[in-house]
C-alpha positions in Angstrom: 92.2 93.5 118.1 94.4 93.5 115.2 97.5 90.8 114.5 100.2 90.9 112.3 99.5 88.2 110.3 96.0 89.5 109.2 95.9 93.3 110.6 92.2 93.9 109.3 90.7 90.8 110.1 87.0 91.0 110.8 86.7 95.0 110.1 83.4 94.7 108.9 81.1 97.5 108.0 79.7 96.9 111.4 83.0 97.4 113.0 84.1 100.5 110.4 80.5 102.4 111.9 81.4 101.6 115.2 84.3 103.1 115.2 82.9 106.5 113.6 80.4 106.4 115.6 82.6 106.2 118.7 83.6 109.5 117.4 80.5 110.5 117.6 79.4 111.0 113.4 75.9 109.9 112.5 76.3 107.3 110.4 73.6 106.5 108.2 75.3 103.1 107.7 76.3 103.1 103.9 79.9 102.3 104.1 82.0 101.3 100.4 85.3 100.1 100.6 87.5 101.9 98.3 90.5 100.5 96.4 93.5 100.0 98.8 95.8 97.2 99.5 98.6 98.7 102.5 95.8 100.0 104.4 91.4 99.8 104.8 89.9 102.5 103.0 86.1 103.1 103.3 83.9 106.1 102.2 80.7 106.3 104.8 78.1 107.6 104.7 76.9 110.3 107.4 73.3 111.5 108.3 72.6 115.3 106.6 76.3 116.0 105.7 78.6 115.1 103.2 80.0 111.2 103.4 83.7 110.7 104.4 86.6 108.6 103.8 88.4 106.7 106.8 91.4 105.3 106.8 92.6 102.2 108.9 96.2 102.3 109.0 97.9 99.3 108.7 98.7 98.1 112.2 102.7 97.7 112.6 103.8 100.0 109.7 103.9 103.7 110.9 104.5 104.7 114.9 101.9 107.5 116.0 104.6 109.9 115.8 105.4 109.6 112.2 101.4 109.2 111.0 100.4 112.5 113.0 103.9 113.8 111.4 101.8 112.7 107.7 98.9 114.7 108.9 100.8 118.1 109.7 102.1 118.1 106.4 98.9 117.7 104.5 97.8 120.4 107.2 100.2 123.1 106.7 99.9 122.4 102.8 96.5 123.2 102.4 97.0 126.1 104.6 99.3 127.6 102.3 96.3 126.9 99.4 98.6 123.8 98.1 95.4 121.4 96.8 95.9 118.5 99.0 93.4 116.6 101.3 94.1 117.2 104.7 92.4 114.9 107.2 89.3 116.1 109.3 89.7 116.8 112.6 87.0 115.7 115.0 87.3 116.3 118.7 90.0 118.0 118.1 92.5 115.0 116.8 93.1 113.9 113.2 94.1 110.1 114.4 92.3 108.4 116.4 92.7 104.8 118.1 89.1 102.3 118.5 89.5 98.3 119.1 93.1 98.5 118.2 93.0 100.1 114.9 94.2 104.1 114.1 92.1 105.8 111.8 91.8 108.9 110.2 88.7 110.7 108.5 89.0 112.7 105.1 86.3 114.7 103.5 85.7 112.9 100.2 87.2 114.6 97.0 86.3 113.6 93.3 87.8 114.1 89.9 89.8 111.6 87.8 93.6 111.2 86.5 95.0 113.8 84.9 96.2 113.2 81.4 99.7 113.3 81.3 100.7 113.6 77.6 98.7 117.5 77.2 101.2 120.3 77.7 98.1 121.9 79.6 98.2 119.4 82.6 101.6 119.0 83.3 102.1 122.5 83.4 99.3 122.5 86.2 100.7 119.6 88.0 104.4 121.0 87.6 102.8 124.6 89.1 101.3 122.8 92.2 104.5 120.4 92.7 106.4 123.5 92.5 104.0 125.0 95.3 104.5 121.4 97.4 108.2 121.9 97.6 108.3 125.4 98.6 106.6 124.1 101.6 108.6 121.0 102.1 111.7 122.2 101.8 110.8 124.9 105.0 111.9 121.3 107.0 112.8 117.7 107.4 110.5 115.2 108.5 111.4 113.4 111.9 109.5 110.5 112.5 109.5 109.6 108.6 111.5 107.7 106.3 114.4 108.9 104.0 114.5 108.0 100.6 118.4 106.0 100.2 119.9 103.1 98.4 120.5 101.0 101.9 117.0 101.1 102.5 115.3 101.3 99.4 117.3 99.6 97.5 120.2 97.1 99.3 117.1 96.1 102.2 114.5 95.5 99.4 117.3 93.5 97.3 118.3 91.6 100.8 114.1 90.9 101.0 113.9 89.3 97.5 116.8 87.4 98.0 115.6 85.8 101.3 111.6 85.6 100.5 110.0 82.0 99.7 107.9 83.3 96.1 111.7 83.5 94.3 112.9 80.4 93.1 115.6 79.0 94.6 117.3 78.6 91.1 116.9 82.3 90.2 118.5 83.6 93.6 121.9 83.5 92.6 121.4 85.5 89.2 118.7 88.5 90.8 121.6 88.7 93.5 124.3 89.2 90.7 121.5 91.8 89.1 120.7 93.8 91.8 124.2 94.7 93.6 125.1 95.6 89.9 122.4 97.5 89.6 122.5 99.1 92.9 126.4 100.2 91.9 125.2 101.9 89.0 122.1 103.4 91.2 125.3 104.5 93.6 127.3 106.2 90.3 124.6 107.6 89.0 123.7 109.1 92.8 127.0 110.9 93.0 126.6 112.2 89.8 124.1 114.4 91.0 126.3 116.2 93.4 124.1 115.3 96.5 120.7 116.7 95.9 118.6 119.1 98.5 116.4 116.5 100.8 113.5 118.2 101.4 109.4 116.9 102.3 108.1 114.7 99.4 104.5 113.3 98.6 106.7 110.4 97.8 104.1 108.4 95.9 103.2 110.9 93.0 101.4 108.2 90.6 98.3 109.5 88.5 96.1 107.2 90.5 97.0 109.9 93.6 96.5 112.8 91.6 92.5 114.2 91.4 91.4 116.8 88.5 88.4 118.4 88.2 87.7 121.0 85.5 90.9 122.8 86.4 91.7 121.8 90.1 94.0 119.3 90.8 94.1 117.4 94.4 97.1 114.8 95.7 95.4 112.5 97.8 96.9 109.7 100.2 100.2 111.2 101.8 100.7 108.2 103.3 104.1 107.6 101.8 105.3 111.1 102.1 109.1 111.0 103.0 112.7 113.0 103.2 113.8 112.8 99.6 115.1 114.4 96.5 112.3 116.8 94.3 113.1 114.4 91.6 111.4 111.6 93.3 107.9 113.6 92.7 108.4 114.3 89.4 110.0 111.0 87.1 106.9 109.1 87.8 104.9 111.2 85.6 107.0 110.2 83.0 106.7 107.8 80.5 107.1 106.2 77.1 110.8 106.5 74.8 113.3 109.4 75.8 112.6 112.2 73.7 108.5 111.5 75.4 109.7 112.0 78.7 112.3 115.0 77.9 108.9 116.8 76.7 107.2 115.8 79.4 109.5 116.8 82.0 110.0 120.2 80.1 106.5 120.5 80.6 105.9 120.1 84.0 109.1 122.4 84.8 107.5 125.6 83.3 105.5 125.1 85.9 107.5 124.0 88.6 109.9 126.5 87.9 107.9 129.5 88.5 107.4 128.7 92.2 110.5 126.4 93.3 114.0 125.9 92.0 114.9 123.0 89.7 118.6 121.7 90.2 119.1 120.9 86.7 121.9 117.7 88.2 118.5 116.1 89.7 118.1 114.8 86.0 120.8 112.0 86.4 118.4 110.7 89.7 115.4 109.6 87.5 116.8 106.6 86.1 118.2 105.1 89.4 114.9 106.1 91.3 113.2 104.1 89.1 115.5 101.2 89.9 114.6 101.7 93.9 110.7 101.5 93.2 111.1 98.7 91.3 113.2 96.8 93.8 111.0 98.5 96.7 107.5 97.3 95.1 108.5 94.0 94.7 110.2 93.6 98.4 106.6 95.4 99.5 104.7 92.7 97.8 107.2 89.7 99.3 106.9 92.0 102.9 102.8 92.1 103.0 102.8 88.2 101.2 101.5 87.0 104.5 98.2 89.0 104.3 95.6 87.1 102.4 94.2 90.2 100.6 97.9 90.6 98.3 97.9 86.8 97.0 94.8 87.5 95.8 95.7 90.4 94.3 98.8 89.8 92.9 99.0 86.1 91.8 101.6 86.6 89.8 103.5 87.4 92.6 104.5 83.5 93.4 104.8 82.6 89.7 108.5 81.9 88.0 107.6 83.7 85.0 106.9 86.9 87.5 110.7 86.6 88.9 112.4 85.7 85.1 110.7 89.0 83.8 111.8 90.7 87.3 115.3 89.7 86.6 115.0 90.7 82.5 113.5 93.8 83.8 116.4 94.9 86.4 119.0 93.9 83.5 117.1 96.6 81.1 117.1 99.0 83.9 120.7 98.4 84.3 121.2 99.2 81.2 119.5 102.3 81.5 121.8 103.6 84.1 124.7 103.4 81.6 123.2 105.3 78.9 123.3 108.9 79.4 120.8 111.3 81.4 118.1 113.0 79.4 118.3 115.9 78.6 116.4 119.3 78.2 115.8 122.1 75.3 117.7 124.7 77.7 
């Protein structure tokens, strides 16, 4: 049985093929843990048929409601040929409950990050985004989270503030930081004349993107939300401006030619990237406790990790009160 303090305590290969095998797979008892820190990921092998990837959600995090909510979205996506990785369904349920973990099975994909400076790719990644939205915009999720400023932003702030890594010297000046920040976030919000809120991937990162020849896959939905289209489009951006204005230009000929673009969305990518980096570091405070992040992230509980924090939201700040970029049309 799983606690909160450490939620994957003792899963053990023995315990990861006992739980497949309680499904009734025939494991052939290779089992590789892949790279994951919020949840267990293995790939397993499986007598005279492909292996498969199982996921152990993290106990705690997501009810039932809003992880079978995750699965019907990658579902009805690849139904309507969008390139995701929809989880397997065995006895006829995609999530499944064995000595108090929930785990769901995936067939396993391959392929590697796309490059993201060729005019080529992001105009295939913008084509299947595109595609992604058309479907997520049909409805809202229920059981999900909606990406906001209280809870991405003020909650994560409130978490820093209150979490033992910061040091107590430095708490006064990331406070100062952040709620000026998070007015600016607030300005820069209204200046996009309250975007649609549609069905995100949420976390589209190269590491969650899969190309092969010329197929693309978005693996790991788990952070899919209620958000704006923008949120699944600035983090393929990077380096100065006038990089990510080509970039983005990019990706929208292909976005464009299956979903609207509301050209306002364009004042959100600054201030979104304020609310991951307040969220990433309030996720890394929030999941401190389990002994697989200090080991990870070291730097985590190091003052020079919090001074560059705070030099880092003062940059971003100043980000937010420069203007939006821009496109060629």
């Amino acid at each position: 049985m799983a606690d909160n303090e450490t939620p994957f305590a003792g899963l053990d290969p023995d315990r990861v093929l006992d739980a497949l095998e309680a499904m009734g797979l025939d494991c052939d008892g290779r089992v590789l843990a892949l790279n994951s820190y919020e949840n267990r990921v293995f790939r397993v092998g499986i007598h005279d048929a492909d292996p498969v990837v199982a996921k152990f959600y993290r106990p705690g995090r997501w009810s039932d409601d809003a992880i079978l909510e995750e699965h019907a979205f990658a579902m009805e996506l690849a139904e309507r040929d969008v390139p995701v990785v929809p989880p397997l369904g065995i006895n006829g349920k995609t999530l499944h409950h064995h000595d108090g973990q929930r785990i769901a099975l995936f067939p396993l994909r391959g392929g590697h990050a796309p490059e993201l400076d060729d005019r080529d790719s992001l105009t295939l990644l913008g084509r299947v985004l595109g595609r992604l939205h058309a479907v997520g915009e049909q409805r809202r999720f229920r059981h999900r989270l909606t990406l906001d400023i209280e809870g991405f932003g003020r909650r994560s702030l409130q978490t820093l503030r209150d979490c033992g890594q910061l040091p107590h010297n430095l708490r006064d000046n990331l406070q100062r930081i952040g709620e000026s920040l998070l007015s600016a976030v607030e300005s820069r919000w209204s200046e996009s004349g309250q975007p649609a809120i549609i069905r995100l991937h949420g976390d589209c990162h190269p590491g969650n993107i899969l190309r092969r020849d010329e197929r693309l896959h978005f693996v790991d939905l788990d952070d899919c939300l209620n958000g704006p289209a923008m949120q699944d489009l600035w983090m393929l951006l990077s380096g100065s401006r006038d990089d990510q204005s080509r970039q983005l230009d990019w990706l929208l000929e292909g976005y464009r030619q299956f979903h609207h673009f509301n050209a306002r969305e364009l004042a959100l990518i600054e201030p979104l990237r304020a609310l991951r980096l307040l969220h990433f570091n309030a996720w890394l405070a929030r999941r401190w406790h389990d002994p697989a992040f200090p080991a990870a992230f070291p730097w985590f509980g190091e003052n020079r990790h919090w001074e560059s924090l705070i030099g880092q939201l003062q940059e971003q700040l100043g980000e937010l009160h420069e203007p939006p970029i821009e496109l060629p049309w």
